[in-house]
C-alpha positions as CSV (number, residue, x, y, z in Angstrom):
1,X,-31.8,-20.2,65.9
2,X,-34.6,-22.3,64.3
3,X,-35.1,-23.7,67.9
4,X,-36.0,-20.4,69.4
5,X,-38.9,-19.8,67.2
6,X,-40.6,-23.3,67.1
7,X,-38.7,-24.7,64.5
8,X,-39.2,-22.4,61.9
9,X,-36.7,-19.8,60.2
10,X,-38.2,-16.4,58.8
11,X,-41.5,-17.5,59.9
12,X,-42.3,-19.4,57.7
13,X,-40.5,-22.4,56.9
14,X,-40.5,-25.0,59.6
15,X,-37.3,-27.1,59.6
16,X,-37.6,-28.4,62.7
17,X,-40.6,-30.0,64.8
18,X,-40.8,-27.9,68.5
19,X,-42.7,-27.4,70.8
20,X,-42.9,-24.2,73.2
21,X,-45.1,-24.4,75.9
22,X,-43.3,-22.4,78.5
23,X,-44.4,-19.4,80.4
24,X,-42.1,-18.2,83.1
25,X,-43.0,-15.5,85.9
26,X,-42.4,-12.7,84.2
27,X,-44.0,-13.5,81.3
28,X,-47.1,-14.5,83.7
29,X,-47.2,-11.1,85.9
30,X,-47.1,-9.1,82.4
31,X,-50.4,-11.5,80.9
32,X,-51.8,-11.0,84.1
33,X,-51.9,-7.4,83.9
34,X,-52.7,-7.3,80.2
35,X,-55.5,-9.4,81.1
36,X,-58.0,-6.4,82.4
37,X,-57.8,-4.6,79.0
38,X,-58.6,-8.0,77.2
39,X,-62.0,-7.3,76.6
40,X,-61.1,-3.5,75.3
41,X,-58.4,-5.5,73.0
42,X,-61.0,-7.3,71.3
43,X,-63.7,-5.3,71.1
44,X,-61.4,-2.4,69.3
45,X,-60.8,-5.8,66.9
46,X,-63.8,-6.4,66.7
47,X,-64.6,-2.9,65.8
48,X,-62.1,-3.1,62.7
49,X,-63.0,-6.3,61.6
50,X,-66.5,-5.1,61.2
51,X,-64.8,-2.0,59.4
52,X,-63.3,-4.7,57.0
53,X,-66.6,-6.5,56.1
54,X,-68.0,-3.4,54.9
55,X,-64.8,-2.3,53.2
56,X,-64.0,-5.8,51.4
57,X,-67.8,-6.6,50.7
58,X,-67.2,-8.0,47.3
59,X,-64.1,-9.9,47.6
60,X,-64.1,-13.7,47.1
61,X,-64.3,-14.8,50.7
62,X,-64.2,-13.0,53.9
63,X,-64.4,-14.1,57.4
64,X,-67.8,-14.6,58.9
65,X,-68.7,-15.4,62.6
66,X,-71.7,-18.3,62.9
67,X,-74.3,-17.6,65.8
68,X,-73.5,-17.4,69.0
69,X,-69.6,-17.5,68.1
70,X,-67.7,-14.0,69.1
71,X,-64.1,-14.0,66.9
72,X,-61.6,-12.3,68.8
73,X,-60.1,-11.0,65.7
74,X,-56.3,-12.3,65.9
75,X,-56.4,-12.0,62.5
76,X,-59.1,-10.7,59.3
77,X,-58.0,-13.8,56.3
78,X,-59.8,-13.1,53.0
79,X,-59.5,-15.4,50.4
80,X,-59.2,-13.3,47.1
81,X,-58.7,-14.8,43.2
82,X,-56.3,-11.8,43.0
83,X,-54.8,-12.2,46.4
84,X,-51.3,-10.7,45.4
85,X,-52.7,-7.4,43.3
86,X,-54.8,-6.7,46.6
87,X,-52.0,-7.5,49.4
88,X,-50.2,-4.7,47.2
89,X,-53.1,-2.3,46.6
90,X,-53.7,-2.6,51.0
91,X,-50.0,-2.5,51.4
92,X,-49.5,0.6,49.3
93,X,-52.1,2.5,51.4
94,X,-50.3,1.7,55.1
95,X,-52.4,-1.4,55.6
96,X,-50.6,-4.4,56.6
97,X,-51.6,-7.6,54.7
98,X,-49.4,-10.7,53.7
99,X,-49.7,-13.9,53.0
100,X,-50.4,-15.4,57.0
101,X,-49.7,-18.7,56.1
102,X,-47.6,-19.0,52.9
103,X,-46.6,-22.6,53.3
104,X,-49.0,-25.5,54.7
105,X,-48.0,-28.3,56.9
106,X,-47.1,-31.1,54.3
107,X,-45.2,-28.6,52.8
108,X,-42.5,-27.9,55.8
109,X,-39.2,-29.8,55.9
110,X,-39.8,-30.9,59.1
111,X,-43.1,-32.7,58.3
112,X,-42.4,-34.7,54.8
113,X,-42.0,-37.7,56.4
114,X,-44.8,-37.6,59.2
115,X,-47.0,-36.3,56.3
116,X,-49.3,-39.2,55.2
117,X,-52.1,-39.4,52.7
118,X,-53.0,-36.7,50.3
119,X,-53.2,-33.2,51.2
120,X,-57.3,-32.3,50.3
121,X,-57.8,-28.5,50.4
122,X,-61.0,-27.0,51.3
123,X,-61.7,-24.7,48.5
């Protein structure tokens, strides 16, 4: 099962190193359809994201776009000192938050032994 999803089991803890870089004709004729309301897609992300920075102005870090980048919006990470009390406040009112990445790199089974040198985090 781990296989399936790229090594990992409950999305989040990767057991075993995959790779998955297939795309079959089905899966192609669907993207290429999907692919004339991409700019609608993001813009409508855009649109909340921009929602967001108003809404979280205050909170420890929030996303920021540098000039001339344009985020497509995949996801809206803020960095908070009291990340779990507000992923439950958000949650509570029908927003979806979690914890995107719970579990770095290093820290995955299937990378202890590639892992070399000591993990430096950015904040």
């Amino acid at each position: 099962m781990a296989l399936r999803y790229n090594g990992t089991v409950n999305r989040e803890r990767c057991i075993e190193v995959s790779l998955n870089g297939r795309l079959d004709t089905l899966h192609a004729s669907i993207l290429l359809e999907r692919l004339e309301e991409v700019e609608a897609i993001i813009e409508r992300r855009r649109e909340v994201a921009r929602w967001y920075a108003e809404a979280f102005q205050g909170i420890d870090v929030t996303p920021e776009e540098g000039p001339g980048e344009r985020d497509a919006w995949y996801t809206y990470t803020i960095r908070a000192e009291r990340r779990d009390e507000l992923k439950t406040f958000l949650q509570a009112r029908g927003i979806e938050a979690r914890i995107h990445r719970p579990f770095l790199m290093p820290e995955q089974s299937a990378h202890r032994e590639g892992a070399r040198g000591r993990l430096r985090l950015p904040f």
